[in-house]
NUNU-281747 format. One line per 3 residues: number of its first residue (from 1); their letters; for each residue x, y, z of C-alpha. Coordinates in Angstrom, 1 decimal, decimal comma, always signed. Layout:
BEGIN
NUM = a = X Y Z | ...
***
This chain:
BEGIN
1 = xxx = +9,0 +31,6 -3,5 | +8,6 +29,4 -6,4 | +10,2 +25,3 -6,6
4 = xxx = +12,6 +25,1 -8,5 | +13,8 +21,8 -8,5 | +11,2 +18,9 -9,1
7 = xxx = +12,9 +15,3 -8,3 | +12,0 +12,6 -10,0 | +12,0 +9,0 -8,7
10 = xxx = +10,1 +6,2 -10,3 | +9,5 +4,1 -7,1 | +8,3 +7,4 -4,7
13 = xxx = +5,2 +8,6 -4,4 | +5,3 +12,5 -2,8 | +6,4 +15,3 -4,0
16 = xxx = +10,1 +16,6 -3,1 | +10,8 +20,1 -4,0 | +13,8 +21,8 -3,4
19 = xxx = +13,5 +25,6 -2,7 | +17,1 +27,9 -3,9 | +18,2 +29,7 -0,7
22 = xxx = +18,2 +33,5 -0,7 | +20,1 +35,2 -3,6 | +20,3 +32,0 -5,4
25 = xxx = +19,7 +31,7 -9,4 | +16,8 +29,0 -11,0 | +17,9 +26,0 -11,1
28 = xxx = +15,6 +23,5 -13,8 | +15,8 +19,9 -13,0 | +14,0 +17,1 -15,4
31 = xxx = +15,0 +13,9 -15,1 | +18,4 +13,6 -14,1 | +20,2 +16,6 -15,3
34 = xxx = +20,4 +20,6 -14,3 | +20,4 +23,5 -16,4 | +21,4 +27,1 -14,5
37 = xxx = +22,7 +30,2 -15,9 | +24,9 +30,9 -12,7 | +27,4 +28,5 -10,9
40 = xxx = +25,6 +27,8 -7,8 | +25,7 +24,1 -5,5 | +22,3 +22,3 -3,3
43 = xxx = +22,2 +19,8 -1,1 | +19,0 +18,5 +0,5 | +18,7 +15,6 +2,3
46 = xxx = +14,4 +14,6 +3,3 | +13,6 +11,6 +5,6 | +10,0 +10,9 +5,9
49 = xxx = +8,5 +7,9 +7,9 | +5,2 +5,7 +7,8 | +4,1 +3,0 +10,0
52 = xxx = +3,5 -0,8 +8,3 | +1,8 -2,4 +11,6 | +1,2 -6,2 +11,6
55 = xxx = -2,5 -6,8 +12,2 | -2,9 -8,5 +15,9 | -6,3 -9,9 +15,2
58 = xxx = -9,0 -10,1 +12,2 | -12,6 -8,7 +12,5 | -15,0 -10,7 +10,8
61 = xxx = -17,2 -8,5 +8,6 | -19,4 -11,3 +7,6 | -20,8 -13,7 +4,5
64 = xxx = -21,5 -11,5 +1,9 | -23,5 -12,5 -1,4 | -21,2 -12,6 -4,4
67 = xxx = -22,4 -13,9 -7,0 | -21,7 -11,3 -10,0 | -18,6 -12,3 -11,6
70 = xxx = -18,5 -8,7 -12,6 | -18,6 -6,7 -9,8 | -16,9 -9,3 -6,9
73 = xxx = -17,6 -7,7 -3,7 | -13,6 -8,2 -3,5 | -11,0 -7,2 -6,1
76 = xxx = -8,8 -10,3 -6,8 | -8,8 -13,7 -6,4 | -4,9 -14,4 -4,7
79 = xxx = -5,8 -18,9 -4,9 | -4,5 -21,2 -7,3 | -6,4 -22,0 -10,9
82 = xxx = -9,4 -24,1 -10,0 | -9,1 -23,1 -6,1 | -7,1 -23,8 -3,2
85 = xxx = -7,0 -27,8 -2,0 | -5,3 -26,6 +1,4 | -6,9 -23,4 +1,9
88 = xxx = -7,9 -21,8 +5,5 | -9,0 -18,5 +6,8 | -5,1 -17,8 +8,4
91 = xxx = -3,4 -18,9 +5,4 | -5,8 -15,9 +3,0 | -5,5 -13,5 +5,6
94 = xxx = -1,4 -13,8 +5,1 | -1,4 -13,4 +1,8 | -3,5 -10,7 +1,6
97 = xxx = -1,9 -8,8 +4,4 | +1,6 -9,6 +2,5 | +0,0 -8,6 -0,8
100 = xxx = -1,2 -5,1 +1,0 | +2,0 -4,1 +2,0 | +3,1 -4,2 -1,6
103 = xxx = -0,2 -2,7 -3,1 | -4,2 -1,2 -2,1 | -5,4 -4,7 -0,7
106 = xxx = -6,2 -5,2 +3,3 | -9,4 -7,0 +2,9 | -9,3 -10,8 +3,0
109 = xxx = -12,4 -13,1 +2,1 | -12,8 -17,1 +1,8 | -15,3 -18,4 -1,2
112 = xxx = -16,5 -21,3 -2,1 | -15,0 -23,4 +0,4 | -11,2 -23,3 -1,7
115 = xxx = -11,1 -19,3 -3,0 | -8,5 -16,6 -1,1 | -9,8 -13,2 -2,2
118 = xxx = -8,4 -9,7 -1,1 | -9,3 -6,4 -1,6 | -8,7 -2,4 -0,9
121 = xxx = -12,5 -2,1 -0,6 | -15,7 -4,4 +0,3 | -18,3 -4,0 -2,4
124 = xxx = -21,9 -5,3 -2,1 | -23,8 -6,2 +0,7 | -24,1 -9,1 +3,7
127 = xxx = -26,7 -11,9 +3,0 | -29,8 -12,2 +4,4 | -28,6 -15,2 +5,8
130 = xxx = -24,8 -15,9 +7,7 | -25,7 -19,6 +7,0 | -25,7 -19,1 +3,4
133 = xxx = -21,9 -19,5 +4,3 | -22,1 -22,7 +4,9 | -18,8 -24,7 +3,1
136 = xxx = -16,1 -26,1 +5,4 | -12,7 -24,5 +3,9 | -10,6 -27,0 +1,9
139 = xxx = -7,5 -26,8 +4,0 | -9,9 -27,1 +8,0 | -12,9 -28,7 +7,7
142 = xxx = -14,1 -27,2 +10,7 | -13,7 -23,5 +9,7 | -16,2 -22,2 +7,1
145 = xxx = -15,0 -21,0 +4,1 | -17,9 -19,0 +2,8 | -20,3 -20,8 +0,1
148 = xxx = -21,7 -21,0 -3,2 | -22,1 -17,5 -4,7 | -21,1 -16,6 -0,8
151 = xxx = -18,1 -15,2 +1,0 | -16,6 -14,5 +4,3 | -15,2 -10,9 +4,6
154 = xxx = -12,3 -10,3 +7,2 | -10,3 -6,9 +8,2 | -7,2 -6,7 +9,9
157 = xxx = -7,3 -4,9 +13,2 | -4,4 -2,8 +14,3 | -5,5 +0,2 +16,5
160 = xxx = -2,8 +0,9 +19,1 | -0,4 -2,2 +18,2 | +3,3 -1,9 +17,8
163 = xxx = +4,5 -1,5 +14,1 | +7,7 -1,2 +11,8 | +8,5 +2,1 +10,7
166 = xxx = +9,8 +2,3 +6,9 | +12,2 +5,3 +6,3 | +12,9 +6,0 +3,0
169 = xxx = +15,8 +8,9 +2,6 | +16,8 +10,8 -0,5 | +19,6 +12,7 -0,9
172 = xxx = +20,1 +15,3 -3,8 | +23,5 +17,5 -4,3 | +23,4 +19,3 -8,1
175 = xxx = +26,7 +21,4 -8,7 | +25,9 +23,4 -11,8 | +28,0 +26,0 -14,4
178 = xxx = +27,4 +28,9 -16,4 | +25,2 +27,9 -19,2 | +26,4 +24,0 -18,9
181 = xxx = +24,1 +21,1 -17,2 | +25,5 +18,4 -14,7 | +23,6 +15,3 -13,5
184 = xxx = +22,1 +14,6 -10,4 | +22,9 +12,2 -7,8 | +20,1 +10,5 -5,9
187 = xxx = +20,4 +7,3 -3,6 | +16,9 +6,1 -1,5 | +17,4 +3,8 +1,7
190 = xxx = +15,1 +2,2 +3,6 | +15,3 +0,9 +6,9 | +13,1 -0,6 +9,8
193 = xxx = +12,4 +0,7 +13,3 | +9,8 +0,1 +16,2 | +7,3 +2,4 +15,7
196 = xxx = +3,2 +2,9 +17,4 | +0,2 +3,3 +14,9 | -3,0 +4,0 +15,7
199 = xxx = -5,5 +2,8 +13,0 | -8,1 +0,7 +11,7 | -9,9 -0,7 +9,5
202 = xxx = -13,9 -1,1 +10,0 | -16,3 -1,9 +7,6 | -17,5 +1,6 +7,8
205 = xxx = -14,2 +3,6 +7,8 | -13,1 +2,1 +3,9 | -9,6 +1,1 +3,6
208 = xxx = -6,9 +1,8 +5,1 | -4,5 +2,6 +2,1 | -0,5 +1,8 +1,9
211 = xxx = +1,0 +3,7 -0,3 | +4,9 +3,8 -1,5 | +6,1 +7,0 +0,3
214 = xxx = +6,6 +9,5 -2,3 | +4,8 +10,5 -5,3 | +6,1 +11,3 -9,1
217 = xx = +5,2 +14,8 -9,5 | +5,5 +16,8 -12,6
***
């Protein structure tokens, strides 16, 4: 059976399709209104769940050599203009975990002795040398903070560790007339729950992606 109804939601990221039921005529739905040739009435209600863990511990994937400004073995820099005068390895690994429920970043990584990068991906390769990360972090002189052209690479570990579970629910009921159109109501709540995930992230594995739960289809 062909879809018939397409929903479209700007913050949602999978595809919701709404079937007719048996004996039912084509309904047409772009953007918020319906267009039928028959008076007919839907209602579908879809809940879908994913798991936001909290990393329990960081893996440290070592110094890596960055010293191409274009082509940073990680995407952004998340630190102040000029660098971070309080910066330590927890306080970058917050912000990118905070920034990664949001967006594509998981990776964190000190530069420079004052830099907070993160990223979805690590590009380029370790140094020859760990020592080459040899600058004492701005914020804790006694953790290392990666060095010149250097930086320290960390992944959040969360393989078997209690999570939050994010529902999103949309609810669509269209009530349409002969030759007439009618718009669509659609509401999207989210709540959280206790939830188990099993996953990781490994230097070998990629990221781990978050992703808003549905996606805009056409």
């Amino acid at each position: 059976m062909e879809p018939i109804c397409r929903l479209k939601l700007q913050t949602l990221e999978f595809p919701i399709i709404l079937y007719p039921d048996q004996g039912e005529t084509d309904l047409i739905y772009k953007h918020q209104k319906c267009f039928n040739v028959k008076s007919t009435s839907t209602s579908t209600s879809t809940s879908v769940s994913t798991h936001v863990p909290s990393p329990t511990a960081w893996e440290a994937l070592g110094c890596y050599t960055d010293d191409v400004p274009a082509f940073p073995v990680l995407e952004k820099e998340y630190s102040k203009d000029g660098g971070d005068p309080a910066l330590e390895i927890s306080s970058c690994r917050s912000t990118c975990w905070a920034a990664s429920l949001e967006r594509t970043v998981l990776y964190a990584g000190v530069k420079e002795g004052n830099q907070c990068w993160c990223g979805s991906f690590v590009g380029g390769q370790t140094s020859q040398n760990e020592t080459d990360c040899d600058l004492p972090c701005s914020g804790d002189k006694t953790q290392i903070c990666g060095g010149k052209g250097r930086i320290n690479v960390f992944a959040p570990i969360t393989t078997g560790q209690p999570g939050s579970s994010i529902t999103t629910s949309v609810s669509t009921t269209a009530t349409t007339a002969k030759a007439s159109s009618t718009s669509t109501s659609t509401t999207a709540t989210a709540t959280s729950t206790p939830g188990t995930v099993v996953s990781s992230a490994t230097p070998d594995s990629g990221a781990i992606r978050f992703r808003p739960i549905f996606q805009v289809f056409n």
